[in-house]
C-alpha positions in Angstrom: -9.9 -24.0 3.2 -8.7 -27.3 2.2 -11.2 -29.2 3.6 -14.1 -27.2 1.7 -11.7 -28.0 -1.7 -11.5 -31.6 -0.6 -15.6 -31.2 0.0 -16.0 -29.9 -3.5 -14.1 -32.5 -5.2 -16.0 -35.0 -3.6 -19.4 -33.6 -4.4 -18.1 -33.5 -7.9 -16.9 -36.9 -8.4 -20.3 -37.9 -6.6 -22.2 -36.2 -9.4 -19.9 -37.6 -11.8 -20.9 -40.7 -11.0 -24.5 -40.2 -10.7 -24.9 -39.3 -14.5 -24.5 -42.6 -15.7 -26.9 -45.1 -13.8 -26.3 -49.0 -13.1 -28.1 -51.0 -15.1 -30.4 -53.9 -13.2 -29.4 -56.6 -15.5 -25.6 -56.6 -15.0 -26.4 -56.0 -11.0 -27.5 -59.3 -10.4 -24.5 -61.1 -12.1 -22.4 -59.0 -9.3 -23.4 -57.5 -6.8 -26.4 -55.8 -4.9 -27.5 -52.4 -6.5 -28.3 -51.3 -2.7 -27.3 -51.9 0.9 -28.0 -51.0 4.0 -25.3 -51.6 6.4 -25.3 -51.4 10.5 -21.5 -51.1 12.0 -19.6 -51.2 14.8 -15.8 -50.2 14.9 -13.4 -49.6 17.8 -9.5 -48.5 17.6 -6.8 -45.4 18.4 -7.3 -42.2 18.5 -4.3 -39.4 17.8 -4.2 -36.4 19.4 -1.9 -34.0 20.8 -0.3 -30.6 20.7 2.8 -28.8 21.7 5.0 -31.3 20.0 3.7 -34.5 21.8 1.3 -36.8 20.7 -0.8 -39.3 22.7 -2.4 -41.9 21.7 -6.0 -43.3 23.2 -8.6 -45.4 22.7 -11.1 -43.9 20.4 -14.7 -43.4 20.8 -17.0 -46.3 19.8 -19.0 -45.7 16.9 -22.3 -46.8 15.6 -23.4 -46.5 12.5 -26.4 -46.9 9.6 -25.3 -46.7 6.1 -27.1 -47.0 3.0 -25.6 -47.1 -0.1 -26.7 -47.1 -3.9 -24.6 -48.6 -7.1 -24.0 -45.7 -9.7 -22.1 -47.4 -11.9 -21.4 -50.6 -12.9 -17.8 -50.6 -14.6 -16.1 -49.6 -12.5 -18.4 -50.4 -10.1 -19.2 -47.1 -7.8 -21.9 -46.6 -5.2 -22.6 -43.3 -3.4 -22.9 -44.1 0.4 -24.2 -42.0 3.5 -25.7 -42.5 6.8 -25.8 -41.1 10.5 -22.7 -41.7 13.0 -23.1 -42.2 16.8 -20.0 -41.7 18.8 -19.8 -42.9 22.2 -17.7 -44.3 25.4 -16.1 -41.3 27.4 -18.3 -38.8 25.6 -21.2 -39.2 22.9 -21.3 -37.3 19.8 -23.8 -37.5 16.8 -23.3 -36.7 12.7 -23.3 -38.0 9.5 -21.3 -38.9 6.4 -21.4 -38.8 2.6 -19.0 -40.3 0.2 -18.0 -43.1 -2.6 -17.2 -46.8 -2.5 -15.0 -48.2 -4.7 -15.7 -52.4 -5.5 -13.3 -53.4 -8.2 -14.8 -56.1 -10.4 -17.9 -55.7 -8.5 -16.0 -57.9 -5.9 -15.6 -58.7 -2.1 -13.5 -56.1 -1.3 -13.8 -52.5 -1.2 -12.3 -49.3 -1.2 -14.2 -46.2 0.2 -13.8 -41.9 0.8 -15.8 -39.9 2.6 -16.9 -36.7 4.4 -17.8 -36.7 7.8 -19.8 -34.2 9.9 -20.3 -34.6 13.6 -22.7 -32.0 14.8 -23.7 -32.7 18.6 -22.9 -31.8 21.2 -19.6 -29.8 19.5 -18.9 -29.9 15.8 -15.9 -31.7 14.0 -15.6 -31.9 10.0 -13.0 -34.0 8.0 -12.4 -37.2 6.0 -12.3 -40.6 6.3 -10.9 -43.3 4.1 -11.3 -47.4 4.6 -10.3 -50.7 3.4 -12.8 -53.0 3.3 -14.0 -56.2 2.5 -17.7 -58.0 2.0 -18.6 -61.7 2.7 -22.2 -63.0 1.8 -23.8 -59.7 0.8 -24.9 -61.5 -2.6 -26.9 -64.1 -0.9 -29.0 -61.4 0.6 -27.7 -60.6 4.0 -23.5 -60.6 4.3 -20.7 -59.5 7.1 -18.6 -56.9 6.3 -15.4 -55.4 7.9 -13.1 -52.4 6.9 -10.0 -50.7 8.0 -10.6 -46.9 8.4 -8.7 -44.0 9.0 -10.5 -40.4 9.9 -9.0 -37.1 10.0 -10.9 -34.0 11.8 -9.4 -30.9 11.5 -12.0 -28.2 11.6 -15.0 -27.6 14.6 -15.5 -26.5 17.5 -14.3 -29.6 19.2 -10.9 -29.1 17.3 -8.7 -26.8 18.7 -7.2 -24.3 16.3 -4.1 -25.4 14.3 -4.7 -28.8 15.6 -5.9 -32.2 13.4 -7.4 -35.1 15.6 -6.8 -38.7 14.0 -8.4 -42.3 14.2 -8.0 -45.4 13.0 -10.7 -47.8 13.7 -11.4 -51.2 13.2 -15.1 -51.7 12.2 -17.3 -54.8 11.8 -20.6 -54.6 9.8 -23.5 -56.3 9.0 -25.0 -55.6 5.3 -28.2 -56.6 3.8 -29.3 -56.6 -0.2 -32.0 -53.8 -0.6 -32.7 -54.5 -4.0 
């Protein structure tokens, strides 16, 4: 129940932020109005039950994000792409959510909901820390600090929550 309110508040603020459009003119002075992203990240994982927790590494992911400035002060963009995880087991979804660049700087802060869908479903959040080197030059490196929380699916076992924090590296390149 709390994740579909979570869900909802996201799609709101999404829409929110959609209404009022960046303009081309102040983009340039800033930062791109789109990217597209391909990452890599590696870190923990948190599991457990019964009391005890264990910690392991967590699944590699992969990932192709694209993302598109909605407004410019604050700057906002609305971000989404597919998710491969892999190493011990492979698992496929996708995310949705909102990035955060204050000033239109370097550095970012992001939310969003993720679905993974095959072969066993798992739905939650994730939120990151981030920062962006280069992107205004046309192609940039990026790297972020993000936590995920799953705590509905199939591949969650009831009453439980599955956590990761992961590491991830990026490389980001100015649509337009």
């Amino acid at each position: 129940m709390r994740v579909r309110l979570y869900l909802s508040a996201l799609i709101f603020l999404m829409l929110l932020c959609a209404r009022s459009p960046a303009r081309a003119d102040k983009v340039r002075e800033r930062a791109p109005l789109s990217l597209a992203e391909a990452r890599i990240g590696q870190g923990l994982a948190l599991g457990g039950g019964s009391g005890e927790s264990t910690w392991r590494l967590s699944p590699l992911s992969i990932s192709a994000l694209a993302s598109y400035a909605t407004m410019v002060d604050p700057w906002v963009s609305v971000y989404g792409g597919l998710l491969f995880e892999g190493r011990g087991r492979a698992a496929i979804g996708a995310l949705i959510g909102l990035r955060l660049n204050p000033q239109a700087g370097r550095n970012r802060v992001s939310v969003a909901a993720v679905a993974m869908g095959l072969p066993f479903s798992a739905y939650g959040a994730t939120v990151g820390l981030g920062r962006c080197i280069g992107v205004d030059s046309g192609m940039g490196v990026c790297t972020d600090l993000e936590a995920t929380v799953f705590g509905l699916g199939t591949d969650i076992p009831e009453g439980r929550i599955a956590t990761q924090v992961q590491a991830v590296l990026g490389v980001a390149f100015d649509v337009f």
